[in-house]
Short mmCIF file of the C-alpha atoms (twelve columns), coordinates in Angstrom:
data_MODEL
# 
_entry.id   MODEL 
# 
loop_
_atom_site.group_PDB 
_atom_site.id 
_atom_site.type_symbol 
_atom_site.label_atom_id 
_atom_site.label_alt_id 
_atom_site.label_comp_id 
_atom_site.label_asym_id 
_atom_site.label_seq_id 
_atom_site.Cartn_x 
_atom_site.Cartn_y 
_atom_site.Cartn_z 
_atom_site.pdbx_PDB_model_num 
ATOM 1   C CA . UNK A 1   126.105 77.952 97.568  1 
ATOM 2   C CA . UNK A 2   123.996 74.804 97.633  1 
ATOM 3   C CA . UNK A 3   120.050 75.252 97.579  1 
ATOM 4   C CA . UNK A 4   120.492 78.650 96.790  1 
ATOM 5   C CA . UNK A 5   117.335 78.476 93.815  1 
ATOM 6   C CA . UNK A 6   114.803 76.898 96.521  1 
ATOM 7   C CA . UNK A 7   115.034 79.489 99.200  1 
ATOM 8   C CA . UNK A 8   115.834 83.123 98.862  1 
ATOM 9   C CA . UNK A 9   119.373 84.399 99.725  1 
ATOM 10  C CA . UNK A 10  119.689 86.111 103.594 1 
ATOM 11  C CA . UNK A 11  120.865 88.956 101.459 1 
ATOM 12  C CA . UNK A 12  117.591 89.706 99.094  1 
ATOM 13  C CA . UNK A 13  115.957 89.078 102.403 1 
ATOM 14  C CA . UNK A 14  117.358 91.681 104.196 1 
ATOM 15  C CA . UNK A 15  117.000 94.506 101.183 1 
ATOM 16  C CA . UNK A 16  114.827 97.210 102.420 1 
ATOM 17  C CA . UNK A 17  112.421 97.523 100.124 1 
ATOM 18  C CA . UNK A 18  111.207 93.469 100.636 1 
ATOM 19  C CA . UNK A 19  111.733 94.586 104.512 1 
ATOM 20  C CA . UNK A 20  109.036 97.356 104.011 1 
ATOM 21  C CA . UNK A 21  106.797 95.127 101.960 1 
ATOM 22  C CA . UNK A 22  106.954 92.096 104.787 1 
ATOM 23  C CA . UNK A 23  106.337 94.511 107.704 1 
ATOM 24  C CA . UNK A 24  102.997 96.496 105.682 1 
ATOM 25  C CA . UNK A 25  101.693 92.283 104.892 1 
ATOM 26  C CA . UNK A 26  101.833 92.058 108.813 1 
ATOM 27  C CA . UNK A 27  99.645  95.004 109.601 1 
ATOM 28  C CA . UNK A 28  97.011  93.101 107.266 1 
ATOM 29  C CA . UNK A 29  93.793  92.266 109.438 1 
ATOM 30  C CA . UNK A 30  91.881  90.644 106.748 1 
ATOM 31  C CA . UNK A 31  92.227  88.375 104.313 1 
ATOM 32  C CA . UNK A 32  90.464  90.429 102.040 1 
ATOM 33  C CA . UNK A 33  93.435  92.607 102.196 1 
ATOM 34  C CA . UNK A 34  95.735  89.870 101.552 1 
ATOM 35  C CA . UNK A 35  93.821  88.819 98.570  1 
ATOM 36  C CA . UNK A 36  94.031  92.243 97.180  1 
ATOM 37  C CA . UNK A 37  97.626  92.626 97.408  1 
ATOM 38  C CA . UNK A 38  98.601  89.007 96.516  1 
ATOM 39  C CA . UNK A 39  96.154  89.446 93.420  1 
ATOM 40  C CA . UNK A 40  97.560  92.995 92.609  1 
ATOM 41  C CA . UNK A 41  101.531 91.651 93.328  1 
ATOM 42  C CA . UNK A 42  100.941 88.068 91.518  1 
ATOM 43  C CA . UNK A 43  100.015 86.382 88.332  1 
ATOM 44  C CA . UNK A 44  97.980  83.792 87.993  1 
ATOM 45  C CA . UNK A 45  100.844 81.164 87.004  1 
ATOM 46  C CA . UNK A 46  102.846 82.513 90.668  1 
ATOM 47  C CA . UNK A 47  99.960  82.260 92.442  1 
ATOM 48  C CA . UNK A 48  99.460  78.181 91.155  1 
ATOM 49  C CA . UNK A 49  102.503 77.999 91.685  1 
ATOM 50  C CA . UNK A 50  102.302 78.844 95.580  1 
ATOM 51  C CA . UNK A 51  98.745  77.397 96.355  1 
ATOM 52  C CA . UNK A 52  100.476 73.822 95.194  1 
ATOM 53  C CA . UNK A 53  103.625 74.265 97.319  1 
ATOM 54  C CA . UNK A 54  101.224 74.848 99.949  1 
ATOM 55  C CA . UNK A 55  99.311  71.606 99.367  1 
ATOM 56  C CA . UNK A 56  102.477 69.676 98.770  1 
ATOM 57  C CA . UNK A 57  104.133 70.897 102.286 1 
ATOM 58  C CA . UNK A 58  100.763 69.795 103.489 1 
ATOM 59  C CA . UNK A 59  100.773 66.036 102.133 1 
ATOM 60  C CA . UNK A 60  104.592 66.116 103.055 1 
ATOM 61  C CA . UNK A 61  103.572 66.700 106.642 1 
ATOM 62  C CA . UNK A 62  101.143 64.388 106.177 1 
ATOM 63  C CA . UNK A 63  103.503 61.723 105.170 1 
ATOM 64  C CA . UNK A 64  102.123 60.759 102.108 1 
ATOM 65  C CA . UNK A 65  104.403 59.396 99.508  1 
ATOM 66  C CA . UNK A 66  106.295 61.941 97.121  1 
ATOM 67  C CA . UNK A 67  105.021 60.285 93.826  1 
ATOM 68  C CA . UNK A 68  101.451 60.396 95.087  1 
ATOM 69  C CA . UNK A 69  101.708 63.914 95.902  1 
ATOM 70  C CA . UNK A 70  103.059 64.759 92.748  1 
ATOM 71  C CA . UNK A 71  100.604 62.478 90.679  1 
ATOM 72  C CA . UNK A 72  97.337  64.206 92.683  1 
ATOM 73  C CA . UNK A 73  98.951  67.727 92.442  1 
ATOM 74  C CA . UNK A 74  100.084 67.249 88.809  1 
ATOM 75  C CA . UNK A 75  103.438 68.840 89.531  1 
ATOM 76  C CA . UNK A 76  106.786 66.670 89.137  1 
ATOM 77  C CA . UNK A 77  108.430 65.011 92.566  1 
ATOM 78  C CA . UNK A 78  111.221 67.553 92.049  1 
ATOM 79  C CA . UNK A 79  108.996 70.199 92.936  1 
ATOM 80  C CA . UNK A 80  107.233 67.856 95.680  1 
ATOM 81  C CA . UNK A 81  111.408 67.357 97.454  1 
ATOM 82  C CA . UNK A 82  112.008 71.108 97.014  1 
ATOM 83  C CA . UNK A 83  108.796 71.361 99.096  1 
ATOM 84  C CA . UNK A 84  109.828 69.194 101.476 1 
ATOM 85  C CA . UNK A 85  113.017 70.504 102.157 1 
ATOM 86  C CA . UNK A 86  111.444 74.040 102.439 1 
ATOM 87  C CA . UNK A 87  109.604 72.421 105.305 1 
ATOM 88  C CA . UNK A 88  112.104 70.198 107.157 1 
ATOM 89  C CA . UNK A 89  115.078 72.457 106.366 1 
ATOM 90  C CA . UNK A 90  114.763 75.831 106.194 1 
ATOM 91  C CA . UNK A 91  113.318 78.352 108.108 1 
ATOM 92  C CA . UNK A 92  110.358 77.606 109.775 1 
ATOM 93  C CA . UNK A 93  107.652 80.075 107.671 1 
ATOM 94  C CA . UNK A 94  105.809 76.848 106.435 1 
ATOM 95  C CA . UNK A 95  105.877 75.069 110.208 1 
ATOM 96  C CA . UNK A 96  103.925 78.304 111.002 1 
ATOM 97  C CA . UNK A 97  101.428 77.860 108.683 1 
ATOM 98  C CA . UNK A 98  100.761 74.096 109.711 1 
ATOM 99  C CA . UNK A 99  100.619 75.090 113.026 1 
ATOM 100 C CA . UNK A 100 97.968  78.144 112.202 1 
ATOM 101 C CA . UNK A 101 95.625  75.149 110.534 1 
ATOM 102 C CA . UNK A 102 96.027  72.306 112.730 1 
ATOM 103 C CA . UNK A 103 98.364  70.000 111.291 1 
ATOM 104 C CA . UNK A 104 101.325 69.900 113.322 1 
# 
């Protein structure tokens, strides 16, 4: 089962309660609401952890080089290919975000 520890498994995906928990984030209409849930579901170190994926994926798409990314972001190039494969690869959640902002 290659790539298994970057992306969840189709089966955790599919477990009810995450099911409930993806379709309640969707009725959000604020992102006041998000931040209250993300800050009342997530640590600090999770949340870091996320907000630089999110900035890596964004200097992937941007084409800037992997061990520039991971020298500004402070995280290793490991993490900076994971991120990259998460965007080329896999299922399309971060595409949507780069399209929301602009970027793709």
């Amino acid at each position: 089962m290659a790539h298994r520890y970057i992306i969840p498994s189709k089966k955790l995906l599919e477990k009810p309660d995450l099911q409930e928990i993806f379709k309640l984030v969707a009725t959000f209409k604020t992102s006041k609401e998000c931040e209250m849930f993300f800050s009342d579901g997530f640590t600090d170190r999770e949340l870091i952890a996320l907000m630089k994926r999110w900035q890596a994926v964004k200097m992937v798409a941007q084409k800037i080089p992997y061990r520039q990314i991971a020298k500004e972001l402070g995280i290793s190039t490991a993490t900076v290919t994971r991120a990259a494969y998460s965007l080329y690869q896999e299922r399309g959640g971060w595409q949507i975000l780069l399209r929301k902002t602009g970027l793709t």
